[in-house]
C-alpha positions, 0 to 999 in steps of 0.5 A: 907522610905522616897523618894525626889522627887524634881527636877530641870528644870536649875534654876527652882526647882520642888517638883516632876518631873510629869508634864500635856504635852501640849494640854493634862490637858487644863489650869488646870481647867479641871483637877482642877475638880479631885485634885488641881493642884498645887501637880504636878511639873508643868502644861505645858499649850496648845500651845499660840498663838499671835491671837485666832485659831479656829483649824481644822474641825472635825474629829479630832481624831482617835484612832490606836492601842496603840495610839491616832492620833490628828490633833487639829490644835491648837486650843486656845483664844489666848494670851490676854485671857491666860494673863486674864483669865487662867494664874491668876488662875493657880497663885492662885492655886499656880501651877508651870505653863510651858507655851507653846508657838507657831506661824508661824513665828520667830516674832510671838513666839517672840511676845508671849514670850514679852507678857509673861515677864510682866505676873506673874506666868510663870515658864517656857516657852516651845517652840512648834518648830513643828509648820510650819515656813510659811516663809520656805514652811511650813517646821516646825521649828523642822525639820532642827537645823537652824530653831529651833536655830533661834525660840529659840534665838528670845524667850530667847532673849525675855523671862525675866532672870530667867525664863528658856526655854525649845525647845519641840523638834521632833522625824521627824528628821534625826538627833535629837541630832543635833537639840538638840546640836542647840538648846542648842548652842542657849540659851535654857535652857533645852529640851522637847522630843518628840512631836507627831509623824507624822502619818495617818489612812485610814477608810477601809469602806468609803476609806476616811481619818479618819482625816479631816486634812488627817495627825495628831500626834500620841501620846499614848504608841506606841511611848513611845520607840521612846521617850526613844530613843531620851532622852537617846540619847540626854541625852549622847550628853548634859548630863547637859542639863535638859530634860522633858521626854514625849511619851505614859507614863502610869504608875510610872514604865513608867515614870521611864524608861525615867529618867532613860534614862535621863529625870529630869522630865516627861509630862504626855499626852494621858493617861489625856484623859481616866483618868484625874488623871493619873497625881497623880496616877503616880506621886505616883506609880513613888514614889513606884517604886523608893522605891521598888528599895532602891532608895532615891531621884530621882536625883539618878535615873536620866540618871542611865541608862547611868551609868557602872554596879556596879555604887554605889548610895544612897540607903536603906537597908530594914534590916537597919532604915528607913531612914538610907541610906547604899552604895550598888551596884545599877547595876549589 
């Protein structure tokens, strides 16, 4: 049996739903090292930035049960350097490239949006909303639907037709669905949920904070409920708005729990730290497991969750030709 794994992120079609979470696969080189990057769905960039960063003072990191805390401070050349050296590569590789992009400010995701529209390669842009808006006391723009519409809107404005923008959105929130309703009602194309966490870990010996920057993200399994949450969520609120599900997946069967909350593609992130091919590891056990459950294409599976027991899909009956799909019960 033969599963169809595309996908569609609004007018973008992907061979497969997995894709590297920002800040996690680097600029493809890294991962590049252990198979070509250009068979996952897409590589989704660290976040760019207008001007180099050097990024917080170490320690950076930290890790907690089931989970990572991070506090990088998004580091990176900036956007000159992406535009010359790392986005020409991921074009020659033929990688489908999301480019992240962030700022302090409504003008300077704006400016990096302009940047990109003459740059060859992008498929996507992702905004970053959870960076600090330094014109409203340092309240990320992720934080209230009025501040993450007014990101959105300078960057579609300035991001070339064709090309979509998906708002990488917080789990901070009172009211996720309300950011997302905001952020669609902007003109974003789809949704990227959920960012990291806010969080913090003291050291029990030296009574400091195991983070210089006192609070970080966290990333890694422990959050992957809460991800799960926010797409079925979500999902209900806006089901024709695309969604890239992201938060502590591991496996295929991980993956596949958040499409079927709603998500059209997954990002993977943490798990790139200790095992640089758990992209292609999981793209193939995401194709296992919808086979294993009769499952054809992967359009089938998305928001199946939401479906009433007893919806019908396109299933493969083992007793008849493979590749001859029957109607049968997939709830029940």
């Amino acid at each position: 049996m033969s599963v169809d794994l595309r996908t569609r992120l609004g007018p973008v079609s992907l061979p497969n739903p997995i894709m590297t979470a920002s800040g996690c696969g680097g600029t493809g080189r890294e991962l590049g090292r252990f198979f070509h990057v250009a068979k996952l769905g897409a590589i989704v960039t660290p976040s760019i930035t207008p001007e180099p960063r050097a990024g917080r003072p170490a320690p950076r990191l930290a890790e907690t049960p089931s989970g990572v805390l991070n506090s990088t401070g998004l580091q990176g050349p900036g956007i000159d350097v992406f535009l010359d050296r790392d986005l020409p590569w991921l074009d020659e590789q033929g990688a489908r490239t999301i480019v992240s992009i962030a700022g302090n400010s409504v003008e300077e995701y704006a400016e990096v949006a302009k940047r990109l529209n003459s740059a060859p390669g992008v498929t996507a842009v992702e905004i970053n909303t959870s960076c600090p808006n330094v014109e409203d006391r340092g309240l990320m723009f992720a934080a209230h639907p009025t501040a993450a519409a007014e990101v959105v809107r300078a960057v579609r404005t300035n991001t070339r037709r064709g090309v979509p923008v998906f708002a990488k959105l917080s789990a901070d929130v009172t009211d996720v669905v309300g950011v997302a309703m905001a952020c669609a009602d902007a003109g974003a194309d789809g949704l990227s949920m959920i960012n990291t966490l806010h969080g913090m870990a003291v050291d029990t010996w030296s009574f400091r904070p195991r983070l210089a920057g006192v609070t970080g993200g966290l990333s890694g399994p422990a959050i992957r409920p809460v991800a799960v949450r926010c797409v079925y969520q979500v999902h209900a609120a806006l089901p024709e708005v695309p969604i890239i599900g992201i938060g502590g997946v591991r496996t295929g069967t991980d993956a596949l729990e958040l499409i079927l909350a709603g998500a059209s593609a997954v990002a993977v992130g943490t798990a790139n730290l200790h095992d640089p091919s758990a992209c292609t590891r999981i793209l193939r056990e995401l194709d296992t497991a919808l086979r294993e459950r009769g499952i054809t294409g992967l359009a089938d599976a998305v928001g199946l969750a939401h479906k009433p027991a007893g919806t019908l899909i396109r299933r493969i009956d083992p007793n008849v030709g493979v590749g001859e799909p029957t109607e049968q019960e997939s709830l029940q």
